[in-house]
Short mmCIF file of the C-alpha atoms (twelve columns), coordinates in Angstrom:
data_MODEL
# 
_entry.id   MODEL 
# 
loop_
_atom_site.group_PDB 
_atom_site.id 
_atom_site.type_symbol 
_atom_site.label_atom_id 
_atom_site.label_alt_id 
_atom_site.label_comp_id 
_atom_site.label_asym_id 
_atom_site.label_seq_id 
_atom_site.Cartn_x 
_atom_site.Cartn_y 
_atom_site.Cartn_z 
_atom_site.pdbx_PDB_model_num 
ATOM 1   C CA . UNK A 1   162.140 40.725 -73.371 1 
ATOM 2   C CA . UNK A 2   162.175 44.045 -75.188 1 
ATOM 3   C CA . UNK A 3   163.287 47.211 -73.299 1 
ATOM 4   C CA . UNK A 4   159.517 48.435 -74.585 1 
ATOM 5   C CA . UNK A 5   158.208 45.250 -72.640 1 
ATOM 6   C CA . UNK A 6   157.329 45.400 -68.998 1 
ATOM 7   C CA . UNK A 7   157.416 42.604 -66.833 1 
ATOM 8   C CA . UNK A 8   154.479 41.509 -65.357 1 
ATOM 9   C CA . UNK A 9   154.588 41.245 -61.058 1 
ATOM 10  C CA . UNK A 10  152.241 39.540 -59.064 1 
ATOM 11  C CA . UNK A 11  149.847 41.858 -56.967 1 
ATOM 12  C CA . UNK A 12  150.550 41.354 -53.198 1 
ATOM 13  C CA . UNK A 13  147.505 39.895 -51.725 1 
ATOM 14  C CA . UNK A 14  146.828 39.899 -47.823 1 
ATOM 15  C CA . UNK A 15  150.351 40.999 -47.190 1 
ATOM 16  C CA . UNK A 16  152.055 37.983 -48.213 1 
ATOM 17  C CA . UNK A 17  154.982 38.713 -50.794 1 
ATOM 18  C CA . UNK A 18  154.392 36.106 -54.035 1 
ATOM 19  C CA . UNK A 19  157.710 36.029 -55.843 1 
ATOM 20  C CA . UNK A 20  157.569 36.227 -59.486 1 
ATOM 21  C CA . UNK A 21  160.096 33.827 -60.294 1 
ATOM 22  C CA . UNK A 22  161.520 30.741 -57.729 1 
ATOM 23  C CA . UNK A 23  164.410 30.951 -55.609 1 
ATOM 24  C CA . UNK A 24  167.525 30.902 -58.017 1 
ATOM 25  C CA . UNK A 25  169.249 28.316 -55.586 1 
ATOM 26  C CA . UNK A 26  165.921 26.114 -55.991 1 
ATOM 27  C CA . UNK A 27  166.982 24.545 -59.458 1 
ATOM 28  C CA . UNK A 28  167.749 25.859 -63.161 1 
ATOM 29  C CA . UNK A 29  165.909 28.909 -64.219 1 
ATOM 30  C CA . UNK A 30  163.206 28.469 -67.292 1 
ATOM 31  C CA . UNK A 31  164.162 30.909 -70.220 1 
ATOM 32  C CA . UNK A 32  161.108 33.178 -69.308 1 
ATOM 33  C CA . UNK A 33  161.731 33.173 -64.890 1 
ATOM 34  C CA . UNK A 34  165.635 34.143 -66.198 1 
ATOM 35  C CA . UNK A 35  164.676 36.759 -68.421 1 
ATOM 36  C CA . UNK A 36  162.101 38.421 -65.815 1 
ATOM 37  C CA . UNK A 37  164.874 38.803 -63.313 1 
ATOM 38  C CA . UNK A 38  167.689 39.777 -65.547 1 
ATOM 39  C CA . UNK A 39  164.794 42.946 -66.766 1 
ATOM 40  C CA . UNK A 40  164.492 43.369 -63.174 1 
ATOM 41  C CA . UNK A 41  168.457 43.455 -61.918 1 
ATOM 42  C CA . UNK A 42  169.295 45.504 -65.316 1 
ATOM 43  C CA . UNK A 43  166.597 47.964 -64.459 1 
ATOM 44  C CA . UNK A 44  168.360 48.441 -60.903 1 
ATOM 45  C CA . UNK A 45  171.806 48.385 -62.260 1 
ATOM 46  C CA . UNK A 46  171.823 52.060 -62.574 1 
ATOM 47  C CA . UNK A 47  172.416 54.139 -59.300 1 
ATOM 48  C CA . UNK A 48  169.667 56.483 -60.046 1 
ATOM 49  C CA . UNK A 49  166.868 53.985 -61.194 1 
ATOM 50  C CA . UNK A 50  168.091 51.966 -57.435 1 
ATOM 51  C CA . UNK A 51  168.157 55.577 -55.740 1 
ATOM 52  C CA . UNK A 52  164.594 56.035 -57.059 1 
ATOM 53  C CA . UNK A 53  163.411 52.563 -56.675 1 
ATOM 54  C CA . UNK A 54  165.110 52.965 -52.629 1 
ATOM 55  C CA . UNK A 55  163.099 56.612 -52.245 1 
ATOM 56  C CA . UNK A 56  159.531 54.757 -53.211 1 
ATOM 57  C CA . UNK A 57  159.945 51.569 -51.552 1 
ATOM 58  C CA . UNK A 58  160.988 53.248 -48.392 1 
ATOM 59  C CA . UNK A 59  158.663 55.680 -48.393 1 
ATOM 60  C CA . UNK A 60  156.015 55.412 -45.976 1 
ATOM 61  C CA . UNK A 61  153.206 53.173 -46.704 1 
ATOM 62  C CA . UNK A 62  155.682 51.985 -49.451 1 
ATOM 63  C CA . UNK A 63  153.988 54.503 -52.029 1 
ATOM 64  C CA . UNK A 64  155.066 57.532 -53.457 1 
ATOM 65  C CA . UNK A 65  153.632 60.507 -54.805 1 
ATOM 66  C CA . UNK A 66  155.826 62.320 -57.731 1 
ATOM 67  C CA . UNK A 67  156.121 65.819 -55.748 1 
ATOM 68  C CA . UNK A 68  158.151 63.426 -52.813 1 
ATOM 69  C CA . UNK A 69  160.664 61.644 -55.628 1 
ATOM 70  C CA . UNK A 70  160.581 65.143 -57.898 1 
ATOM 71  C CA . UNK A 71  164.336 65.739 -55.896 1 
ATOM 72  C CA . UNK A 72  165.840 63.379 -58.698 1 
ATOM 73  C CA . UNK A 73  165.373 66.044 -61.880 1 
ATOM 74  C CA . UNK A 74  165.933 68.860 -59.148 1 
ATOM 75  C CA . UNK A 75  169.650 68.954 -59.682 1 
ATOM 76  C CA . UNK A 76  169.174 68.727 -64.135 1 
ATOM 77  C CA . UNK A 77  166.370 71.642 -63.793 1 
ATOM 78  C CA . UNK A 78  168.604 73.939 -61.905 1 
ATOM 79  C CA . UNK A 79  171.251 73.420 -65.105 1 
ATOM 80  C CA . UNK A 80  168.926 74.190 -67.339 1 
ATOM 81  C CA . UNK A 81  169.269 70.732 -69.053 1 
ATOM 82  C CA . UNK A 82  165.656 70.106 -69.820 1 
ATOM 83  C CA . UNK A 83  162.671 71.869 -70.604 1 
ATOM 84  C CA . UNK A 84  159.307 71.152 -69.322 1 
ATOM 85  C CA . UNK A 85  155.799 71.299 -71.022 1 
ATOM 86  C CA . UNK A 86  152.699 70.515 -68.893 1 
ATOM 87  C CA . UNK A 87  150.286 69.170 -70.666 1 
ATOM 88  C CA . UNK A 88  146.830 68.655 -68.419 1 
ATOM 89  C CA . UNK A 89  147.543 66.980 -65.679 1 
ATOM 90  C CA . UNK A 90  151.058 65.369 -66.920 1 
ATOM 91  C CA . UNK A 91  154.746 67.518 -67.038 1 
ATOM 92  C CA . UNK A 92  156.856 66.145 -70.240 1 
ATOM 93  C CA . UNK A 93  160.403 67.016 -69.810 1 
ATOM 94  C CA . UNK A 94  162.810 67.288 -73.203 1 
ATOM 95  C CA . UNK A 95  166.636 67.436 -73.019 1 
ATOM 96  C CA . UNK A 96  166.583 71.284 -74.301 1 
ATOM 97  C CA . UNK A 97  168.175 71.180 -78.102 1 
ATOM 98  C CA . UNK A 98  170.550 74.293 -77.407 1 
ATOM 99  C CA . UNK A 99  171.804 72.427 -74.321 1 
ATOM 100 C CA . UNK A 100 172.456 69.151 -76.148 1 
ATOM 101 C CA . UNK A 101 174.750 71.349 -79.075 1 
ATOM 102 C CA . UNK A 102 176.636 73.632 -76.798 1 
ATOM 103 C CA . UNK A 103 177.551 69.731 -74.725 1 
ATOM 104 C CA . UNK A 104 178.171 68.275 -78.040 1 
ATOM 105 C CA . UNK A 105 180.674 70.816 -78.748 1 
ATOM 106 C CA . UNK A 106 182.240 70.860 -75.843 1 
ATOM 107 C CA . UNK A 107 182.576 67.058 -75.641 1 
ATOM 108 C CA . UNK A 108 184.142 67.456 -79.406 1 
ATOM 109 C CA . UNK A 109 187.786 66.034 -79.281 1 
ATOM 110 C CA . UNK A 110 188.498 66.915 -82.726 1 
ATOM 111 C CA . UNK A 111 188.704 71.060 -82.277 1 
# 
């Protein structure tokens, strides 16, 4: 599975949870159950994506709106790290270019 891929999860239906892959302790995984679960783990594996992930499925009614997750680029805005466009009803957010070359010389080893 390509990082451009997303894995496609069942839809909950009457409450009941339907796994997307079997137990692993039920028997050998197939090629395609192993690689659905190791894009699922790897997406968690980072503690902001499992911060995020933690803030939505906790949320109540397990659903999140934007404006009650939008704490995660608080502490980047306040930097000044990226810029932000709104565009209708969507905000695109761009590492700012001057920020990226004043970190890139700072992080330069060779001066």
């Amino acid at each position: 599975m390509s990082k451009a891929e997303v894995a496609e999860l069942p839809v909950l239906q009457d409450g009941d949870a339907v796994p997307c892959c079997p137990p692993i302790t039920a028997g050998e995984l197939s090629q395609a159950d192993a690689e659905k679960m190791a894009a699922m783990f790897n997406a968690l594996s980072d503690p902001v994506r499992l911060r995020l992930f933690s803030k939505i499925a906790s949320h109540p009614g397990g659903e999140a709106c934007v404006c009650d997750i939008a704490d995660v680029l608080k502490k980047l805005r306040e930097a000044g790290l990226p810029t932000s466009e709104r565009r209708g009803t969507w905000v695109y957010h761009q590492a700012a270019p001057s920020v990226v070359a004043a970190m890139a010389t700072m992080l330069d080893l060779r001066a």
